[in-house]
mmCIF file as Biopython writes it, N, C-alpha, C and O atoms, coordinates in Angstrom:
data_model
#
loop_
_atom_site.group_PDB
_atom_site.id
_atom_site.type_symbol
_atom_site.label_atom_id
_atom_site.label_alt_id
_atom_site.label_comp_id
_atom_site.label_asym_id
_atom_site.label_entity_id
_atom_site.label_seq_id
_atom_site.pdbx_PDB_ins_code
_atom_site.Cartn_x
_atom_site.Cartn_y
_atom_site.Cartn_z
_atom_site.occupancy
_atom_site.B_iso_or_equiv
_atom_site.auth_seq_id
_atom_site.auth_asym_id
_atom_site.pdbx_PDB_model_num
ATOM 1   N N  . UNK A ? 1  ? -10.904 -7.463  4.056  1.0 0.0 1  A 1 
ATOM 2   C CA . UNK A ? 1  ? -10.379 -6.607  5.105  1.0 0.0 1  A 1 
ATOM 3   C C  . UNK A ? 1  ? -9.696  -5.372  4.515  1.0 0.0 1  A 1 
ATOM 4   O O  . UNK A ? 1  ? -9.817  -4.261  5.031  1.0 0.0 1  A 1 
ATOM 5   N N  . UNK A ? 2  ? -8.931  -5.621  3.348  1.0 0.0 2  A 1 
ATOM 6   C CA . UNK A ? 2  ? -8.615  -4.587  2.580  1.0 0.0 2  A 1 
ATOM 7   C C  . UNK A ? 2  ? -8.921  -3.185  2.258  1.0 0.0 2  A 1 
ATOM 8   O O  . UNK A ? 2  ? -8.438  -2.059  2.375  1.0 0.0 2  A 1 
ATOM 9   N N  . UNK A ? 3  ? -10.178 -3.924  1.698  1.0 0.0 3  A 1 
ATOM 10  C CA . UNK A ? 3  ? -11.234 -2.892  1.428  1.0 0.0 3  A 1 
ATOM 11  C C  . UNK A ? 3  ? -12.032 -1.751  2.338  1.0 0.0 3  A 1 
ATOM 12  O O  . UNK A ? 3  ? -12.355 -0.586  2.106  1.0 0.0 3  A 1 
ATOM 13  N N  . UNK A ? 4  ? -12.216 -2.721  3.596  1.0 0.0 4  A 1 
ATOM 14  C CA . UNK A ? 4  ? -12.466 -2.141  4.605  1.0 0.0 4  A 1 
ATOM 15  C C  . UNK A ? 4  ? -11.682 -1.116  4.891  1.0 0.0 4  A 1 
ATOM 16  O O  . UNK A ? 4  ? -12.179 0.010   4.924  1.0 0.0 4  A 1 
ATOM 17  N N  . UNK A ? 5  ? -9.912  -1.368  5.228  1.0 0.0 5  A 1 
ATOM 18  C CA . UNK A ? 5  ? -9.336  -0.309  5.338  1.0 0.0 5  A 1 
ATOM 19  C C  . UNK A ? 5  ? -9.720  0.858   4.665  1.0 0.0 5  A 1 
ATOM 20  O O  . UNK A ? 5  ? -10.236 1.885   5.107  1.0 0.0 5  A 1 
ATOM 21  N N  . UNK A ? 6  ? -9.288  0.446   3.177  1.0 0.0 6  A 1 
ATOM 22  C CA . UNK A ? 6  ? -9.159  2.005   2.176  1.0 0.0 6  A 1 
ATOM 23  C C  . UNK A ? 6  ? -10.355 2.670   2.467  1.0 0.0 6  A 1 
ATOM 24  O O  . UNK A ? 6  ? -10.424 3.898   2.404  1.0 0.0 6  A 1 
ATOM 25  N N  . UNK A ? 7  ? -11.302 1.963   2.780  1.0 0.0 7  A 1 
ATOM 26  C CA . UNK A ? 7  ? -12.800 2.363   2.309  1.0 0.0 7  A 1 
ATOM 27  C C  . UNK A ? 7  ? -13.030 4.022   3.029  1.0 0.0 7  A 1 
ATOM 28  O O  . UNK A ? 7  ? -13.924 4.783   2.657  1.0 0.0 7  A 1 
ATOM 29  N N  . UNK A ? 8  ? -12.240 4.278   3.874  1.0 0.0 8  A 1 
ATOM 30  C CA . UNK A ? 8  ? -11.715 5.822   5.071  1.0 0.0 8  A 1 
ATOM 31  C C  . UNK A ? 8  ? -10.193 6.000   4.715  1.0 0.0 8  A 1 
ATOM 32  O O  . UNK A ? 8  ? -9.501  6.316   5.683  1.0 0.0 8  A 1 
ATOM 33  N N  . UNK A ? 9  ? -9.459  5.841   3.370  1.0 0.0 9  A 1 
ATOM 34  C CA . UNK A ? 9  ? -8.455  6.641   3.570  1.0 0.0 9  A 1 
ATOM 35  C C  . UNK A ? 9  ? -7.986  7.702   3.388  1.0 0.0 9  A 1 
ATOM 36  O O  . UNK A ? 9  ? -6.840  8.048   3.674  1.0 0.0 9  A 1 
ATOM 37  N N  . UNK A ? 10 ? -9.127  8.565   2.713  1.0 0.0 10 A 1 
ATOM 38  C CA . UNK A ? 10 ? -8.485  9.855   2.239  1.0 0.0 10 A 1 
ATOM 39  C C  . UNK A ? 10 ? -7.618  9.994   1.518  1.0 0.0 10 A 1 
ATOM 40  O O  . UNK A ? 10 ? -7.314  9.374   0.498  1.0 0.0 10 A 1 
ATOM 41  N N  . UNK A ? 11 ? -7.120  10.916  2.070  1.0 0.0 11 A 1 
ATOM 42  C CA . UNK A ? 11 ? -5.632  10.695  1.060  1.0 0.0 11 A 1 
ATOM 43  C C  . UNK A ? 11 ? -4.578  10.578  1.796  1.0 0.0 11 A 1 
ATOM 44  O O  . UNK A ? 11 ? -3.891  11.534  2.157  1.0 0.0 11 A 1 
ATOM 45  N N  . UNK A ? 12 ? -4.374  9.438   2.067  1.0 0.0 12 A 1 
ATOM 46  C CA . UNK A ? 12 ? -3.601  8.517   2.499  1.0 0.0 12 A 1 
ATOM 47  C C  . UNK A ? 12 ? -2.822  7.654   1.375  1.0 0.0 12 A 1 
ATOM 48  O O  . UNK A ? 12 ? -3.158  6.881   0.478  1.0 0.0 12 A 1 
ATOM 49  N N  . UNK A ? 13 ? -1.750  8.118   1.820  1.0 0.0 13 A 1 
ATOM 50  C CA . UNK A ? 13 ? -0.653  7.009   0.339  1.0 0.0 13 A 1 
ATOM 51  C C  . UNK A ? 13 ? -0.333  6.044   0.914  1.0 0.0 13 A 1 
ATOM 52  O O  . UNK A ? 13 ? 0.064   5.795   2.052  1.0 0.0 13 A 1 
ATOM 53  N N  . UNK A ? 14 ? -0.618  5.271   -0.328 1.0 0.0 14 A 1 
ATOM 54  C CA . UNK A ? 14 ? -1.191  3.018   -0.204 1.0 0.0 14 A 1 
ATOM 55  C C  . UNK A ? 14 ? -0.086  2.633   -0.756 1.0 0.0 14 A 1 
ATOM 56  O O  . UNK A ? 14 ? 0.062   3.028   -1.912 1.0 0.0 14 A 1 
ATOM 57  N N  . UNK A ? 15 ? 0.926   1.852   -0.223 1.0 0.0 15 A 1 
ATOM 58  C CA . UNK A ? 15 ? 2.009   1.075   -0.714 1.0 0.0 15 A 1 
ATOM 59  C C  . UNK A ? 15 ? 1.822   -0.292  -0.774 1.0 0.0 15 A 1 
ATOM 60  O O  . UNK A ? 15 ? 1.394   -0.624  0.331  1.0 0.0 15 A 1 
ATOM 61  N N  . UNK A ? 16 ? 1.906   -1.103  -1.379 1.0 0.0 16 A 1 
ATOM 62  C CA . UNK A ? 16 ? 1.410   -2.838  -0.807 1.0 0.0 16 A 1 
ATOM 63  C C  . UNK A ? 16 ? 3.060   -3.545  -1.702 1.0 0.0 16 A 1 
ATOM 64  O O  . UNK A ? 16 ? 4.007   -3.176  -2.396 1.0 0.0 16 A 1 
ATOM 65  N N  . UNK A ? 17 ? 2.749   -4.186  -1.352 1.0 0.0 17 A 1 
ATOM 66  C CA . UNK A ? 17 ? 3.795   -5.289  -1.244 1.0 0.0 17 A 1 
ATOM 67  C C  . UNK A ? 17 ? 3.807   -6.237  -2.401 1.0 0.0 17 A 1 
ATOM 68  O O  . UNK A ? 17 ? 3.095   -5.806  -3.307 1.0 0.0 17 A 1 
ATOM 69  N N  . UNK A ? 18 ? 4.281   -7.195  -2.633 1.0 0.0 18 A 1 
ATOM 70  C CA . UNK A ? 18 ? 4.337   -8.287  -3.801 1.0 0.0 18 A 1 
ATOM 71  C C  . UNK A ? 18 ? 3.023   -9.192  -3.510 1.0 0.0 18 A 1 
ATOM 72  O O  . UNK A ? 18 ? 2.436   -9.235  -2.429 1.0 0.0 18 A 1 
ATOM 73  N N  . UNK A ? 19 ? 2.672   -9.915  -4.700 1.0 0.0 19 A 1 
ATOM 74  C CA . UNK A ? 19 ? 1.508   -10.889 -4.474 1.0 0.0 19 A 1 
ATOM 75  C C  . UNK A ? 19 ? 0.324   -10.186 -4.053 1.0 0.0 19 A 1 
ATOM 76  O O  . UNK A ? 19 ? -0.027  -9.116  -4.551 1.0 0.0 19 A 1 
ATOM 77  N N  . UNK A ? 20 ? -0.687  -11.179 -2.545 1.0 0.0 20 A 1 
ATOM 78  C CA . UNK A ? 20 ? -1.865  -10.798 -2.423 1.0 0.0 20 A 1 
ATOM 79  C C  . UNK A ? 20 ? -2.142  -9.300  -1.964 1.0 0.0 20 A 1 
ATOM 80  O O  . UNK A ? 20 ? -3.210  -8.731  -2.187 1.0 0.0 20 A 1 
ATOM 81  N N  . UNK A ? 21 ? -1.033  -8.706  -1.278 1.0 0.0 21 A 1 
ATOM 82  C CA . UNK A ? 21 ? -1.793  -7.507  -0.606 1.0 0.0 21 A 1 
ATOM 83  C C  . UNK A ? 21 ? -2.015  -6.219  -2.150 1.0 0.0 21 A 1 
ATOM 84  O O  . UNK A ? 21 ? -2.767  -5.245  -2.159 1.0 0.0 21 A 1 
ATOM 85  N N  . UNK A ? 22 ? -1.175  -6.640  -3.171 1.0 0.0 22 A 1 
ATOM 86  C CA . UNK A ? 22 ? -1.345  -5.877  -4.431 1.0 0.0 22 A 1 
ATOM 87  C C  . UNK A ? 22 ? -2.502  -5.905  -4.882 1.0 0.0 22 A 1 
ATOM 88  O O  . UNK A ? 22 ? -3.188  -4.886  -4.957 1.0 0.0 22 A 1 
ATOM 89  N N  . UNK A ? 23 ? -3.054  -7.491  -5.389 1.0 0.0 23 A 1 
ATOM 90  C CA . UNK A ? 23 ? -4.139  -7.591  -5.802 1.0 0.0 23 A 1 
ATOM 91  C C  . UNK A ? 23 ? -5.561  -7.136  -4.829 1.0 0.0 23 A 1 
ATOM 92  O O  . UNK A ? 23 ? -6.581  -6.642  -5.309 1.0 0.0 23 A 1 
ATOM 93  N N  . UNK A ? 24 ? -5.367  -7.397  -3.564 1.0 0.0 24 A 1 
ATOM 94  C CA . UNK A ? 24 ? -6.806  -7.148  -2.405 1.0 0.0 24 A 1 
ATOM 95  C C  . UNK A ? 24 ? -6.739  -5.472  -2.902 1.0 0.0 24 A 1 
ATOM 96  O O  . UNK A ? 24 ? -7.776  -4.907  -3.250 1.0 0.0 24 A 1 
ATOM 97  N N  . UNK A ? 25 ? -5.384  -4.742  -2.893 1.0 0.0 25 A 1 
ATOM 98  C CA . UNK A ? 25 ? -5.463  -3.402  -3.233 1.0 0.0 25 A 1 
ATOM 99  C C  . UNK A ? 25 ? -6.321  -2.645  -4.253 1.0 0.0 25 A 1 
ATOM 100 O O  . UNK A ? 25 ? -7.159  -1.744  -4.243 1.0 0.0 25 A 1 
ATOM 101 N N  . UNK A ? 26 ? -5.677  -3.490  -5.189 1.0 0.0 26 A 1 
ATOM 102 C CA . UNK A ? 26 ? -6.351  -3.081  -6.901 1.0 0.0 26 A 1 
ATOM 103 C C  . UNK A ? 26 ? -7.679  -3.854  -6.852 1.0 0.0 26 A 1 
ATOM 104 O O  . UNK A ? 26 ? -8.488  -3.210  -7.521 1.0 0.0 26 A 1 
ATOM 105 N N  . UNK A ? 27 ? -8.362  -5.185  -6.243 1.0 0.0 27 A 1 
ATOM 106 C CA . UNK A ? 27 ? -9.526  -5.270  -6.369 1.0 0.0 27 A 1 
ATOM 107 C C  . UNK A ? 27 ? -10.355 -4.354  -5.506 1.0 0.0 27 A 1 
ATOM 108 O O  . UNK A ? 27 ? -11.479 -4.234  -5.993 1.0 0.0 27 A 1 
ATOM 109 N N  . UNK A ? 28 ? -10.206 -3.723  -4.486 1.0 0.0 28 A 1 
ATOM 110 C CA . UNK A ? 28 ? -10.867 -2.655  -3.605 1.0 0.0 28 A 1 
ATOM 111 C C  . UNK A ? 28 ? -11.179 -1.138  -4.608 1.0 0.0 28 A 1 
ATOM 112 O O  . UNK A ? 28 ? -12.030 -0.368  -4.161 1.0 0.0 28 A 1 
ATOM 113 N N  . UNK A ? 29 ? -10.402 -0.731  -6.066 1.0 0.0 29 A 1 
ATOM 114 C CA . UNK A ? 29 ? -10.465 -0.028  -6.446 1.0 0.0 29 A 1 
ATOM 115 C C  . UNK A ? 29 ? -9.161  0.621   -6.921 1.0 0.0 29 A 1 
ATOM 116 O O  . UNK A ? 29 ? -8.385  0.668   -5.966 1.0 0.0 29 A 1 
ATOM 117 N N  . UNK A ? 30 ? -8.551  1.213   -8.189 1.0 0.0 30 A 1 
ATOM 118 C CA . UNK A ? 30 ? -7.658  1.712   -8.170 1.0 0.0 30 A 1 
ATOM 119 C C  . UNK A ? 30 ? -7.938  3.303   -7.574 1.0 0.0 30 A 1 
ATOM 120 O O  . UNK A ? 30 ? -9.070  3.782   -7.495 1.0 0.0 30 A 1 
ATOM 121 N N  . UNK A ? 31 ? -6.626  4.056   -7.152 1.0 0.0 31 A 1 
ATOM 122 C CA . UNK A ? 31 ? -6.224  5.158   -6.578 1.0 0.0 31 A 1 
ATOM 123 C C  . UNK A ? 31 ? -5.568  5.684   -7.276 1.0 0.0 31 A 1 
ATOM 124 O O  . UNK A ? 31 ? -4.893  4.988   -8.035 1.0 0.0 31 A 1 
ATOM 125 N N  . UNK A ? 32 ? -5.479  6.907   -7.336 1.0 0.0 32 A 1 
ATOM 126 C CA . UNK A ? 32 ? -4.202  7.609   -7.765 1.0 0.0 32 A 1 
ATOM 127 C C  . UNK A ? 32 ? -2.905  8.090   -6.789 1.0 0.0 32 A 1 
ATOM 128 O O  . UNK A ? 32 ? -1.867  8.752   -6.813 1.0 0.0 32 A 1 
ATOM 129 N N  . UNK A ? 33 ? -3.727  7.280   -5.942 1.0 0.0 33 A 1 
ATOM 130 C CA . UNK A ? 33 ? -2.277  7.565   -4.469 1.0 0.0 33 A 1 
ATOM 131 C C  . UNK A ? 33 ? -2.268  6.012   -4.031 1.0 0.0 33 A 1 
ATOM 132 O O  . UNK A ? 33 ? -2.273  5.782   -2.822 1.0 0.0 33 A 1 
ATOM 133 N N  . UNK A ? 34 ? -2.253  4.732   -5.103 1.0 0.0 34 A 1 
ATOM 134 C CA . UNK A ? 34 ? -1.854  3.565   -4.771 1.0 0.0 34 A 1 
ATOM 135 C C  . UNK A ? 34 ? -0.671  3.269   -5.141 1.0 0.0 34 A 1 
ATOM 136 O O  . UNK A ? 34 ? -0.778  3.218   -6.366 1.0 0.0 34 A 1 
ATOM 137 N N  . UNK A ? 35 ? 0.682   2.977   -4.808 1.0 0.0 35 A 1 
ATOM 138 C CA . UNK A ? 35 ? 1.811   2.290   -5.393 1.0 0.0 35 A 1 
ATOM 139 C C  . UNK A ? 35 ? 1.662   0.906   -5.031 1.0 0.0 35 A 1 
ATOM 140 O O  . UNK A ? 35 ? 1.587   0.297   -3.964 1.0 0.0 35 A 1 
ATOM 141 N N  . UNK A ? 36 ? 1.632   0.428   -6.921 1.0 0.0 36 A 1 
ATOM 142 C CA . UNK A ? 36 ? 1.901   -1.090  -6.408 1.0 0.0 36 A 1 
ATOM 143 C C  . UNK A ? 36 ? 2.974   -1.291  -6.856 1.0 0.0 36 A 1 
ATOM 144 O O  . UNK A ? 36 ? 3.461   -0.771  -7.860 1.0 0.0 36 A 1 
ATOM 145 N N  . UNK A ? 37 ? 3.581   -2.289  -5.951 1.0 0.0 37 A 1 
ATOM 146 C CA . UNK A ? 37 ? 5.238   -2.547  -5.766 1.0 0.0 37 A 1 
ATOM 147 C C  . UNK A ? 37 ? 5.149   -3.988  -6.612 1.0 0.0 37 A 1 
ATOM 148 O O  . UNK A ? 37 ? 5.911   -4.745  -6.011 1.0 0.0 37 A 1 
ATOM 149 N N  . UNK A ? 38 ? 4.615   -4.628  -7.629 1.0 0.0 38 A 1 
ATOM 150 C CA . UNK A ? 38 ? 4.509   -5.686  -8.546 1.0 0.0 38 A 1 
ATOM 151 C C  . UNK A ? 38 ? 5.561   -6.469  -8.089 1.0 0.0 38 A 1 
ATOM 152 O O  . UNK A ? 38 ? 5.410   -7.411  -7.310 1.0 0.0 38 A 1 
ATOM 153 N N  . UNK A ? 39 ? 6.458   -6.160  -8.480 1.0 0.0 39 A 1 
ATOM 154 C CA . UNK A ? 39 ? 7.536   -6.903  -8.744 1.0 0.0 39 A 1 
ATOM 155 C C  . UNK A ? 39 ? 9.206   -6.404  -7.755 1.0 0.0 39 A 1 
ATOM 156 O O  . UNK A ? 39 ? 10.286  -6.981  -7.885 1.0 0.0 39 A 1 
ATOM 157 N N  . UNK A ? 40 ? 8.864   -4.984  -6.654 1.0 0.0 40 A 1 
ATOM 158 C CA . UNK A ? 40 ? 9.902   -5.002  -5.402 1.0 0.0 40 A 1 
ATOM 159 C C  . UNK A ? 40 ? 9.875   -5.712  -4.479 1.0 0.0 40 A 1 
ATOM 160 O O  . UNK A ? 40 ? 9.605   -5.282  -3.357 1.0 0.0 40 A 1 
ATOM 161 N N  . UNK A ? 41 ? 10.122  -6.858  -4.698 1.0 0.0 41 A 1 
ATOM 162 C CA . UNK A ? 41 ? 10.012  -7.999  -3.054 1.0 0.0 41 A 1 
ATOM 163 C C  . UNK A ? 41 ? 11.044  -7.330  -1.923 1.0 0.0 41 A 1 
ATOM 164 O O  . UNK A ? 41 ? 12.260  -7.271  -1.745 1.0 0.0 41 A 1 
ATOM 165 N N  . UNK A ? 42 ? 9.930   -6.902  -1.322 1.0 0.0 42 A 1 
ATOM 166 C CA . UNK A ? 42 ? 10.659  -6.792  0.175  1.0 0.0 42 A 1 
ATOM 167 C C  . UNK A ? 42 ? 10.780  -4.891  0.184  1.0 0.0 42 A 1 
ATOM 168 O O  . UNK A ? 42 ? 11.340  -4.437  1.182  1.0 0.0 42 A 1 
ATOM 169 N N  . UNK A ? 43 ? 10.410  -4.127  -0.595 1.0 0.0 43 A 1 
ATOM 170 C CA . UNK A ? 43 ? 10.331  -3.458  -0.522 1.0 0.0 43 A 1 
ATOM 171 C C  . UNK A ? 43 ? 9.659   -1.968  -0.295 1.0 0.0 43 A 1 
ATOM 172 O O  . UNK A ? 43 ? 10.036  -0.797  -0.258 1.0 0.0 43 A 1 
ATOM 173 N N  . UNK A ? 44 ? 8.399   -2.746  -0.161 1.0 0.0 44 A 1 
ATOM 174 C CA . UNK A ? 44 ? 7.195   -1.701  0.141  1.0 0.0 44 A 1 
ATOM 175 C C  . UNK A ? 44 ? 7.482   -1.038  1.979  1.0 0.0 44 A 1 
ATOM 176 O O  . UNK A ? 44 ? 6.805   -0.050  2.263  1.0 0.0 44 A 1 
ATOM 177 N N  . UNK A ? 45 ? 8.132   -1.416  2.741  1.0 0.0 45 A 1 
ATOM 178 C CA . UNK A ? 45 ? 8.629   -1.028  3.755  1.0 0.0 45 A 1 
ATOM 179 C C  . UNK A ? 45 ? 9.561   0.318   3.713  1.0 0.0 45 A 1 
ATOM 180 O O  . UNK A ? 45 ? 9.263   1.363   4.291  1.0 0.0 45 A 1 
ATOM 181 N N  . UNK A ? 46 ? 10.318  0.187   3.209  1.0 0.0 46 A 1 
ATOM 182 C CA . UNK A ? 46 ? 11.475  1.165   2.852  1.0 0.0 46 A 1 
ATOM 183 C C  . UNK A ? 46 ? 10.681  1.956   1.487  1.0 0.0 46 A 1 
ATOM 184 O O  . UNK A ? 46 ? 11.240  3.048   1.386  1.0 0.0 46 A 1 
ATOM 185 N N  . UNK A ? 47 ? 9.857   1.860   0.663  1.0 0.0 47 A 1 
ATOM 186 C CA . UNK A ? 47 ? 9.224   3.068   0.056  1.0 0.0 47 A 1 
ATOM 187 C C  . UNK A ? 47 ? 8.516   3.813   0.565  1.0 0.0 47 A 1 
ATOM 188 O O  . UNK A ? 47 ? 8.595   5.030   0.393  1.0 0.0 47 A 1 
ATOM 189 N N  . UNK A ? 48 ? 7.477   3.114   1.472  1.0 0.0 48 A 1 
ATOM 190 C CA . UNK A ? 48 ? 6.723   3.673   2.221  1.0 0.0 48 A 1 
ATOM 191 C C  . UNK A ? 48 ? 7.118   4.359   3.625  1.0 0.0 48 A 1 
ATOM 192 O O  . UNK A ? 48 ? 6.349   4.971   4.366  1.0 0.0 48 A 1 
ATOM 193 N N  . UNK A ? 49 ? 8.735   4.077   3.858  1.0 0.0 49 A 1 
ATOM 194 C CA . UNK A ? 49 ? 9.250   5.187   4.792  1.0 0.0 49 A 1 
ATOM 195 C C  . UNK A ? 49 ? 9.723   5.957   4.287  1.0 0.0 49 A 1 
ATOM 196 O O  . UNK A ? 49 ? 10.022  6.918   4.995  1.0 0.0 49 A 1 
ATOM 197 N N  . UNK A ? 50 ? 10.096  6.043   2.756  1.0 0.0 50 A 1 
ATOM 198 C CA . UNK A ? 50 ? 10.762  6.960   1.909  1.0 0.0 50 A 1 
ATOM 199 C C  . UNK A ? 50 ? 9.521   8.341   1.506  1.0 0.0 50 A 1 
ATOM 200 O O  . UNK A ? 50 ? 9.759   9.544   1.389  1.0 0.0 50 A 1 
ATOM 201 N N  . UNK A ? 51 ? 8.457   7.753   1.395  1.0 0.0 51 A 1 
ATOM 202 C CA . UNK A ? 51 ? 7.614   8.588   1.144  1.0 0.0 51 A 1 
ATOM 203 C C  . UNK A ? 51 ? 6.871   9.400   1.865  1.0 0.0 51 A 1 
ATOM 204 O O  . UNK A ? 51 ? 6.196   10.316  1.395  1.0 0.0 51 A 1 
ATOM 205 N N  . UNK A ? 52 ? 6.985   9.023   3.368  1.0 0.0 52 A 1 
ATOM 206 C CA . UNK A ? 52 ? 6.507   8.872   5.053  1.0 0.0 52 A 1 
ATOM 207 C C  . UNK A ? 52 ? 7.754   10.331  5.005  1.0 0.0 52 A 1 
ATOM 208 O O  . UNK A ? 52 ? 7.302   11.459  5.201  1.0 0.0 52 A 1 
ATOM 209 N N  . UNK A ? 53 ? 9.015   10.180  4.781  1.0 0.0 53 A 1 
ATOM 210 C CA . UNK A ? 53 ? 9.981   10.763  5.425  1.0 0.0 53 A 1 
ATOM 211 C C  . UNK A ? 53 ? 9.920   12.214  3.986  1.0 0.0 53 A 1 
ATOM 212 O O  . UNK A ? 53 ? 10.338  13.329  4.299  1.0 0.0 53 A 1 
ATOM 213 N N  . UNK A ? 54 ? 9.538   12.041  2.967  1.0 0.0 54 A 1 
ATOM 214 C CA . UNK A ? 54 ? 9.520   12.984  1.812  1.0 0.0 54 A 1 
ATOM 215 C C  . UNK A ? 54 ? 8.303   13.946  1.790  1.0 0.0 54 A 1 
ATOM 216 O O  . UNK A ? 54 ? 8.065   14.927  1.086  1.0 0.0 54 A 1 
ATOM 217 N N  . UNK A ? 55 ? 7.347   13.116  3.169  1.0 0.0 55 A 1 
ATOM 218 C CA . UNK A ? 55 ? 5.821   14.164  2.859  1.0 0.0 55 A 1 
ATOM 219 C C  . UNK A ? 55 ? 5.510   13.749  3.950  1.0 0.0 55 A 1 
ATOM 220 O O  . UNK A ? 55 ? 4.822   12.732  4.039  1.0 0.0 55 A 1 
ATOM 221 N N  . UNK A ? 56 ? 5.999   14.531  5.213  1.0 0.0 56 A 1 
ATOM 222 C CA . UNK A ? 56 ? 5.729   14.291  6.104  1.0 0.0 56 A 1 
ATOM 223 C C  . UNK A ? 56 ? 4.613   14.660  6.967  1.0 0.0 56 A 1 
ATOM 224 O O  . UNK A ? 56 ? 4.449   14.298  8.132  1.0 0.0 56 A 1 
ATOM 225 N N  . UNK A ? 57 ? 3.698   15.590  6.115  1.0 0.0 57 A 1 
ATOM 226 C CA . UNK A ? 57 ? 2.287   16.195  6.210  1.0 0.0 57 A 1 
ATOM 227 C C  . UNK A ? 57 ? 0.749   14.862  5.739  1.0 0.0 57 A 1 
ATOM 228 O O  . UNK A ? 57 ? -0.457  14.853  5.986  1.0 0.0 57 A 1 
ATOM 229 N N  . UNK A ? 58 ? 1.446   14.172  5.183  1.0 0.0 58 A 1 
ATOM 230 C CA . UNK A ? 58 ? 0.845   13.391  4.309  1.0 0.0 58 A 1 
ATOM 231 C C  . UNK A ? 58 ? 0.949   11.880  5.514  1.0 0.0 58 A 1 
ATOM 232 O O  . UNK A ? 58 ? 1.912   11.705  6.261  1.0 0.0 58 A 1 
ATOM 233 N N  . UNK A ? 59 ? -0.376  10.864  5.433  1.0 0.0 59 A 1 
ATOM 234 C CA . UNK A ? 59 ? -0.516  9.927   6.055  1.0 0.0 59 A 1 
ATOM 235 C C  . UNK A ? 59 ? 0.102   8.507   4.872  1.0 0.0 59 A 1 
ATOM 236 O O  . UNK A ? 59 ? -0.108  8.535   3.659  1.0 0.0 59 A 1 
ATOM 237 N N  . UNK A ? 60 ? 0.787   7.486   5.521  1.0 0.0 60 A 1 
ATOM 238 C CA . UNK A ? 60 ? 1.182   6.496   4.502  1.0 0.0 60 A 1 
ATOM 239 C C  . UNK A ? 60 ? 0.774   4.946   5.282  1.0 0.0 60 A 1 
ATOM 240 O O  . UNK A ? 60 ? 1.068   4.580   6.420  1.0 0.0 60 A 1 
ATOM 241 N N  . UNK A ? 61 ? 0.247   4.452   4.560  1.0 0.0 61 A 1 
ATOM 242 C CA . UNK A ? 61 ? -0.355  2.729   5.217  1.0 0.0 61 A 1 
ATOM 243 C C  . UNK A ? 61 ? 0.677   1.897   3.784  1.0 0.0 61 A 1 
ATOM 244 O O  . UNK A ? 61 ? 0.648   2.162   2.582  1.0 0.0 61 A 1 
ATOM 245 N N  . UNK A ? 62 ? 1.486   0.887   4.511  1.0 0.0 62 A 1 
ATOM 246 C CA . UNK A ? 62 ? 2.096   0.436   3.963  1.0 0.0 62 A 1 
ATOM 247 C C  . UNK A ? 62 ? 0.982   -1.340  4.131  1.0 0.0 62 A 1 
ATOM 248 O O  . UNK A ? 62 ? 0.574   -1.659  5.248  1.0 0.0 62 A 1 
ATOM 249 N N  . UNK A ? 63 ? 0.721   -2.102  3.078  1.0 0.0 63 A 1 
ATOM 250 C CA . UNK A ? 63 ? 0.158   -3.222  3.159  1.0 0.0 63 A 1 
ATOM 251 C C  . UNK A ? 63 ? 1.109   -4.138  2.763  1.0 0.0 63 A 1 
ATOM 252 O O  . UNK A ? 63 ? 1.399   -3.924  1.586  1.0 0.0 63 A 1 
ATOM 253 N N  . UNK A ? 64 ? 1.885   -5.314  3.353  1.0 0.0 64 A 1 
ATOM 254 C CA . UNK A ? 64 ? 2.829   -5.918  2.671  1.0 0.0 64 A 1 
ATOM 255 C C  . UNK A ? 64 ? 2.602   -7.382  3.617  1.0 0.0 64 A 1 
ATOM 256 O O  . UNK A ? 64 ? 1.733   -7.440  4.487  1.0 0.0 64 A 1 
ATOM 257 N N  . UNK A ? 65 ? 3.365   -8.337  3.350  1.0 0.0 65 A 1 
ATOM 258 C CA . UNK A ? 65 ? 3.152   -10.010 3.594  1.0 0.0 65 A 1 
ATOM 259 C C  . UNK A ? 65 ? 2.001   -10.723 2.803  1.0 0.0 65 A 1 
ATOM 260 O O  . UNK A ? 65 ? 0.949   -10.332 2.297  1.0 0.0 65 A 1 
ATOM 261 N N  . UNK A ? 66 ? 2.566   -11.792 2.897  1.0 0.0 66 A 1 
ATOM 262 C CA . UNK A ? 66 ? 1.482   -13.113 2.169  1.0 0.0 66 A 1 
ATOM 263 C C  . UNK A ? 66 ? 0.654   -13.748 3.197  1.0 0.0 66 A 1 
ATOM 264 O O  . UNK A ? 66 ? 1.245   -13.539 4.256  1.0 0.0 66 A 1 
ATOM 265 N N  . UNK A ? 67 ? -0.311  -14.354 3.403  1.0 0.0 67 A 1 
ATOM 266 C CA . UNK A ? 67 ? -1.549  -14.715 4.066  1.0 0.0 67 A 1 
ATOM 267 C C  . UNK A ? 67 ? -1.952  -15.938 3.667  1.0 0.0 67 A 1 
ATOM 268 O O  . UNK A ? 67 ? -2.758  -16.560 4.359  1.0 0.0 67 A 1 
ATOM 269 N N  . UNK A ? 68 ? -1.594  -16.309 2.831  1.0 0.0 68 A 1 
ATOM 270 C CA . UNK A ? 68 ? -1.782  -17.804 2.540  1.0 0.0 68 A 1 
ATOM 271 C C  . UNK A ? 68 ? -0.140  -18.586 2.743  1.0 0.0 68 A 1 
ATOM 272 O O  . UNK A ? 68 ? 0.671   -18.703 1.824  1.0 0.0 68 A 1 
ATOM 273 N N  . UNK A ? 69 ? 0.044   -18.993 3.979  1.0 0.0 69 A 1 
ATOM 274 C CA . UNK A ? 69 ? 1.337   -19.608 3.985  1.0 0.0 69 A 1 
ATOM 275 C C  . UNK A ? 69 ? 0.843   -21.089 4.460  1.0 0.0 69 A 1 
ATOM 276 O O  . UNK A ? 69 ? 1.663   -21.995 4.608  1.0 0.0 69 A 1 
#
């Protein structure tokens, strides 16, 4: 589903979250407008409004939660 997304994002800045939504990210392809948040738990929300609110011309898809619970 991941993949699907990016697969139309332009340039759209990709934030993802800890765990799976990092990896579905980086297996879809690396970006040069991907931040992966490795190791900020809980924080891809608040970067991705930080970056939302710093470039506000600019589109931001934040990917974050786990899926296997």
């Amino acid at each position: 589903m991941v993949a699907k997304i990016l697969s139309q994002r332009g340039d759209t800045l990709v934030v993802t979250g800890l765990g799976s939504p990092t990896y579905d990210c980086a297996a879809a392809g690396d970006h040069p407008l991907n931040f992966y948040l490795w190791g900020a738990m809980g924080s891809a929300t608040t970067v991705g409004l930080g970056l939302a609110l710093a470039q506000p011309q600019r589109r931001v898809l934040v990917i974050t939660g786990e899926a296997n619970c």
